[in-house]
C-alpha positions in Angstrom: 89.0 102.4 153.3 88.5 101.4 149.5 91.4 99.8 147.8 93.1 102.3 145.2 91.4 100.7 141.7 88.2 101.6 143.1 90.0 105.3 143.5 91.1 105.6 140.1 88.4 104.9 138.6 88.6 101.0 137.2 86.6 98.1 138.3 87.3 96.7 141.7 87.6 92.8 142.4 85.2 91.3 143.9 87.2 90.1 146.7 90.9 91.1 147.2 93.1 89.6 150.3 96.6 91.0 150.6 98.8 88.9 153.3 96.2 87.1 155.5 97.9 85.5 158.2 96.0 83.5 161.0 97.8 81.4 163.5 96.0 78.7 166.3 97.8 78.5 168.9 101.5 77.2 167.5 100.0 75.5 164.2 100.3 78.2 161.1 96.9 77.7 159.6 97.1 80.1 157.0 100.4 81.6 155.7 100.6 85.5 154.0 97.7 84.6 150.8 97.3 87.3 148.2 94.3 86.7 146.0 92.1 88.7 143.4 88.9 87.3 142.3 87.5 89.0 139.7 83.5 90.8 139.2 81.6 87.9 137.8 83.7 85.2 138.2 82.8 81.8 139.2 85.3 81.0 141.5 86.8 77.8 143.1 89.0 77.8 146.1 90.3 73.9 146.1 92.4 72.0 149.0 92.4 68.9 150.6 91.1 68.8 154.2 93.6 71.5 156.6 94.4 73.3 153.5 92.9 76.8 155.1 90.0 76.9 153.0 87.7 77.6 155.9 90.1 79.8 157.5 90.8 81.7 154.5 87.2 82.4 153.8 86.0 83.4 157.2 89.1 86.3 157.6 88.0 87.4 154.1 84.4 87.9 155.3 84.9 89.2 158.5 83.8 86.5 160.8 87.5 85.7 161.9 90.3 88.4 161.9 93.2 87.5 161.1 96.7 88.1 162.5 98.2 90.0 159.6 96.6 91.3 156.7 93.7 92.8 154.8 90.6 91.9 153.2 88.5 93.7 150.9 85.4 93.1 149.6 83.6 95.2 146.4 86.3 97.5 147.3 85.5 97.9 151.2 87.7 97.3 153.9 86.1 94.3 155.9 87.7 95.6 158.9 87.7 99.1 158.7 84.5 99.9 157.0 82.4 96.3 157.7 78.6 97.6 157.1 79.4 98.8 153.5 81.3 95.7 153.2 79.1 93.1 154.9 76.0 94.9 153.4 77.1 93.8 149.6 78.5 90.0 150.4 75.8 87.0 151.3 78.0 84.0 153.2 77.7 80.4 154.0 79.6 79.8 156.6 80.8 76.6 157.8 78.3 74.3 159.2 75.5 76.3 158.3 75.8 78.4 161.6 72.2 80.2 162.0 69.6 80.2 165.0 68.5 76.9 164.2 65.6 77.0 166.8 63.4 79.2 164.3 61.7 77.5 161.5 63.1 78.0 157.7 60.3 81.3 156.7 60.4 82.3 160.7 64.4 82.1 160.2 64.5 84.0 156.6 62.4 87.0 158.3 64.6 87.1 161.2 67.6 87.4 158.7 65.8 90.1 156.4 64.8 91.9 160.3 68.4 92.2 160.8 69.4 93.8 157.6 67.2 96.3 157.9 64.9 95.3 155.3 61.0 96.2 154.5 59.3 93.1 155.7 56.9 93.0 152.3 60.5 92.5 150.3 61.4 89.9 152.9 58.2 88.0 153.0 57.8 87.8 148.9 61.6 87.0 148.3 61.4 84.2 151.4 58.7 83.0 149.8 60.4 82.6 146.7 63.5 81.3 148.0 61.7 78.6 150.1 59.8 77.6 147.1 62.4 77.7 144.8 64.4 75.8 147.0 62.1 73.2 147.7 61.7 73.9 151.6 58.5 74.4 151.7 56.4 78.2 151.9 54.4 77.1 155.2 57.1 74.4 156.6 56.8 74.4 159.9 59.7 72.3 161.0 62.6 73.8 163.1 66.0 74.3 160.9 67.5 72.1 163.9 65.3 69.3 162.4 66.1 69.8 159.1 68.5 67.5 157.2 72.4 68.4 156.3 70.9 69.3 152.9 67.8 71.1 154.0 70.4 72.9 156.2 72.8 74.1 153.1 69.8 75.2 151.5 68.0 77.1 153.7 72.1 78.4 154.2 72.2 79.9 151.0 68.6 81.4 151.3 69.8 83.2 153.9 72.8 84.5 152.0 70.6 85.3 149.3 68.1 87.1 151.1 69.1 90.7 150.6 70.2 90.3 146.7 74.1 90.5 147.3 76.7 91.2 144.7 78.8 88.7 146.2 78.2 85.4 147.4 81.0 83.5 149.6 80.1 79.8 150.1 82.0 77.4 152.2 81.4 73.7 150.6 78.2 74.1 149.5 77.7 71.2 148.0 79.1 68.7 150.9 76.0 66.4 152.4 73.8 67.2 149.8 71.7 64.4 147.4 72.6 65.0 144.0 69.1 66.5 143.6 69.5 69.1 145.4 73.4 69.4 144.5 71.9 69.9 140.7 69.5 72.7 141.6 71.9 75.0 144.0 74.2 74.4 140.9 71.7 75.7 138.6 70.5 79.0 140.8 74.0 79.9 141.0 75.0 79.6 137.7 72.5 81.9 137.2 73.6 84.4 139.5 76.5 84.6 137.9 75.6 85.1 134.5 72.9 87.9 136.0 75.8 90.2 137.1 77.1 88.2 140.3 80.5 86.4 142.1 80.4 83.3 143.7 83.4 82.4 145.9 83.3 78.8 147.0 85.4 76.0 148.9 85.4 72.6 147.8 87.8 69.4 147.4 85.2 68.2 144.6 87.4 68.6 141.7 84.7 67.4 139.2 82.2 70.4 140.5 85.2 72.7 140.4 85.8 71.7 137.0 81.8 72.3 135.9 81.1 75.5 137.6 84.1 77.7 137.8 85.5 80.5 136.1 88.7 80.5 138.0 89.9 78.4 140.4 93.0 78.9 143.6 94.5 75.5 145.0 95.5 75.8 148.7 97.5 73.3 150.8 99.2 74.0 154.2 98.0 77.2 154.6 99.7 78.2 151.1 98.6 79.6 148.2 99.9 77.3 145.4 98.0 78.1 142.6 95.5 80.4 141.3 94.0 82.0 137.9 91.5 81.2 135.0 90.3 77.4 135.0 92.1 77.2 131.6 95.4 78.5 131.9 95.9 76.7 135.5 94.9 73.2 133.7 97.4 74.0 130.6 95.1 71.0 128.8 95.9 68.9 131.9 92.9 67.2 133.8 92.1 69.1 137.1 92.8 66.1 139.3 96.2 65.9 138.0 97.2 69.3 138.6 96.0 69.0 141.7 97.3 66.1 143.1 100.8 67.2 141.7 100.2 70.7 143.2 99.5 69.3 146.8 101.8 66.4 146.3 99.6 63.9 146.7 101.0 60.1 146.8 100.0 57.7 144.5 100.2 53.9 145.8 102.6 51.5 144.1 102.1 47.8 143.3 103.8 46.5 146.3 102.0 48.3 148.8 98.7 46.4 150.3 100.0 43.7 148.6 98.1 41.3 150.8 94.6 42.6 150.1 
């Protein structure tokens, strides 16, 4: 199932959910979102912590389905057509979920033996990957022993692996040194300007506010906002729009008066 701009002819988004609904157990984690992200946007999906960031993502890439709804992806039905869907999008889940007991290269072949892939393409673009990553080409070490950076890293090799059109990324930036935070920043940006989409989560306004194209605020399970970076800032600093979209409290002079 394709969604009906891909029928007619025009350019489909990127991603498209229409009514995503996910309960657990009585709590309403995510409440009917509608989004569009557009081909070759850099996009930012922003919420404080419970928003449904997490939640959001995972229906929209097939890894949780979701109670109502659809979810779309280059045009592809996650649901009802998920290996033309899945074969285009490279994810980061949360918490770097992978078989940890592998090293990083033993790891990135595994990934590329799943897709299908020739294992010369897999070996030269791991090799690439782990070196342009800094990880190390013959690094030995168990994923499991890596750090929570090392971890996000090798992460996004592993979404990267197969060249995708699409790349969904759920805070990747969150436990890593600024280092490494300034080159993942850097390979991405330059994904994007080579033809790709980057979906990511974050509550890091001031990375939102450097990288993105677009960005969506989420809180209670609610879509509150969403479009180009511009026109949802109206000349307004990001944090402010934020905090006012959320409803955020700001203290007063009278409280913690005694510290």
């Amino acid at each position: 199932m394709t969604l009906p701009e891909q029928r007619t002819g025009q350019m489909a988004p990127a991603m498209s959910v229409r009514g995503l609904v996910k309960h657990f157990d009585t709590k309403l984690a995510v409440s009917g979102v509608d989004l569009d992200v557009p081909a070759g946007s850099f996009y930012g999906l922003l919420g404080p912590n419970g928003a449904g960031k997490t939640t959001t993502l995972s229906m929209a890439v097939g890894l949780l389905r979701p109670d109502a709804g659809q979810a779309f992806l280059l045009g592809y039905d996650v649901w009802q057509a998920p290996v033309q869907a899945k074969s285009l999008v490279g994810v980061l889940p949360e918490g770097s979920r992978m078989f940890d007991r592998l090293s990083g290269p033993e790891l990135l072949a595994y990934q590329g033996l799943l897709r299908g892939m020739p294992a010369a393409t897999v070996d030269q673009r791991s090799r690439d990957l782990l070196d342009v990553l800094e990880l190390g080409v013959d690094n030995r070490t168990l994923v499991v022993d890596y750090s929570a950076g090392m971890k996000k890293k090798i992460g996004l090799a592993c979404a990267l692996l197969h060249a995708p059109r699409l790349l969904v990324l759920d805070e990747p930036f969150e436990a890593v040194d600024p280092v490494s935070a300034a080159l993942i920043r850097d390979i991405l940006q330059r994904y994007v300007a080579g033809g790709g989409t980057v979906v990511f989560s974050s509550h890091v306004l001031e990375v939102v506010e450097r990288l993105c194209s677009h960005v969506a605020i989420m809180s209670d399970g609610v879509l509150r906002m969403h479009g180009a970076l511009d026109d949802v800032r109206a000349g307004r600093p990001l944090q402010d729009v934020f905090v006012q979209v959320v409803g955020g409290r700001v203290a007063t002079g009278s409280e913690l008066a005694w510290l």
